[in-house]
Every structure is written in structure tokens, then in C-alpha cells.
C-alpha positions in Angstrom: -28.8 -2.6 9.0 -25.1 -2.1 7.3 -22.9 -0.2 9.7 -20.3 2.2 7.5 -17.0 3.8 9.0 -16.7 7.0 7.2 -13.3 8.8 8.2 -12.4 12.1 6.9 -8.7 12.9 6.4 -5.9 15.1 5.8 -2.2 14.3 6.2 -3.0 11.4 8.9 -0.3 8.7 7.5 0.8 8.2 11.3 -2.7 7.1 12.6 -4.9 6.0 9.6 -4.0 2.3 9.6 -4.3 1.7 13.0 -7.5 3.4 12.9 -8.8 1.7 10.0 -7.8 -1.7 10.8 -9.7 -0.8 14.4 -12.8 0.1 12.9 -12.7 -3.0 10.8 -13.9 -5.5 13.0 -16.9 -3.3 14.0 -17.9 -2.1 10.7 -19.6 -3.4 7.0 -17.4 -0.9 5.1 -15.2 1.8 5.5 -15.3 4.9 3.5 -12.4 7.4 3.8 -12.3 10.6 2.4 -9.0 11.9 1.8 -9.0 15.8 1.8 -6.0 16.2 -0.8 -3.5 15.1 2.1 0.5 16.0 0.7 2.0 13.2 2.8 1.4 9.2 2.1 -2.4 8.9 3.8 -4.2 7.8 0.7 -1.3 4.8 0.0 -1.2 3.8 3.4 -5.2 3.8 3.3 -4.7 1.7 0.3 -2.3 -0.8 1.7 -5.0 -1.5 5.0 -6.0 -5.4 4.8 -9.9 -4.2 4.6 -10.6 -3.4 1.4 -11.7 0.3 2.3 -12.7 2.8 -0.2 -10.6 5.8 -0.8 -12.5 8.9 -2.4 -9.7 11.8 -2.7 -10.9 15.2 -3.2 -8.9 18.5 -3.3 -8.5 20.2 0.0 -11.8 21.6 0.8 -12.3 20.6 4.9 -13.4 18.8 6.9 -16.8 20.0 6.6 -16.8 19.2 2.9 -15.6 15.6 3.7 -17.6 14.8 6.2 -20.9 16.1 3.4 -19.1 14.0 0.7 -18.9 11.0 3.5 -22.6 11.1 4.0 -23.2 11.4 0.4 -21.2 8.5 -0.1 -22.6 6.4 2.8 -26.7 7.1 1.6 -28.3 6.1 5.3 -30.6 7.3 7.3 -28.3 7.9 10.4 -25.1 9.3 11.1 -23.0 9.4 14.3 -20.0 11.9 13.9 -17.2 11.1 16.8 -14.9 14.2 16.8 -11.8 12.9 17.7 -9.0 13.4 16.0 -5.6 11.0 14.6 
């Protein structure tokens, strides 16, 4: 079974690396959403060693990330952990 990382965000240039690069080793593929973040998320997220997907998206929520994530993703089970960068 593939295991997929999906990370919704918004304006998380501090954290998103470390967080990525921590999922890495655990995950298949990483999908991040970027929920039209103003700061440098999305070119930090495409700097990351891991090859992860960036979908950006104009600010709609989290909610609408996290649907766009599952979309994305296409599997049968999802695990959402809440915490935030």
C-alpha cells in the first residue's frame, strides 16, 4: 500500500522544510497544497531534497486544501493529524 504525506499550507516558510524533509523517510510521496501563501512557502517547498509535489491554489482554507489533498492522493484511507507549523 503507497503511504502519501499530504500537508496543507499557508505562509509556513519557517516550518515546511523541516517538516517535509521529516515526513520523507516515512512516506511514498508527499503532496503539499499551498493555500495561496504571500511569503516564500511554495519555493522553499520546491527547494526540499524529496521531490514533493506542490499544487498552489488561491486562498480558500484549509478545508478546501485538505478536499483538494484527498482529491489529489485517490486512496481509500486518510489520517488527518491537526497539528500545526
Amino acid at each position: 500500500m503507497k503511504t502519501i504525506a499530504g500537508i496543507p499550507a499557508h505562509n509556513n516558510w519557517r516550518g515546511i522544510a523541516s517538516l517535509i524533509d521529516g515526513a520523507d523517510e516515512h512516506v511514498d510521496e508527499i503532496i503539499v497544497v499551498d493555500d495561496g501563501s504571500e511569503d516564500k512557502t511554495v519555493k522553499i517547498t520546491e527547494r526540499t531534497r524529496t521531490g514533493a509535489t506542490v499544487i498552489k491554489q488561491g486562498n480558500a482554507g484549509e478545508g478546501v486544501a485538505i478536499r483538494r489533498l484527498m482529491e489529489e492522493a485517490r486512496c481509500g484511507y486518510i489520517s488527518n493529524d491537526r497539528g500545526k507549523l
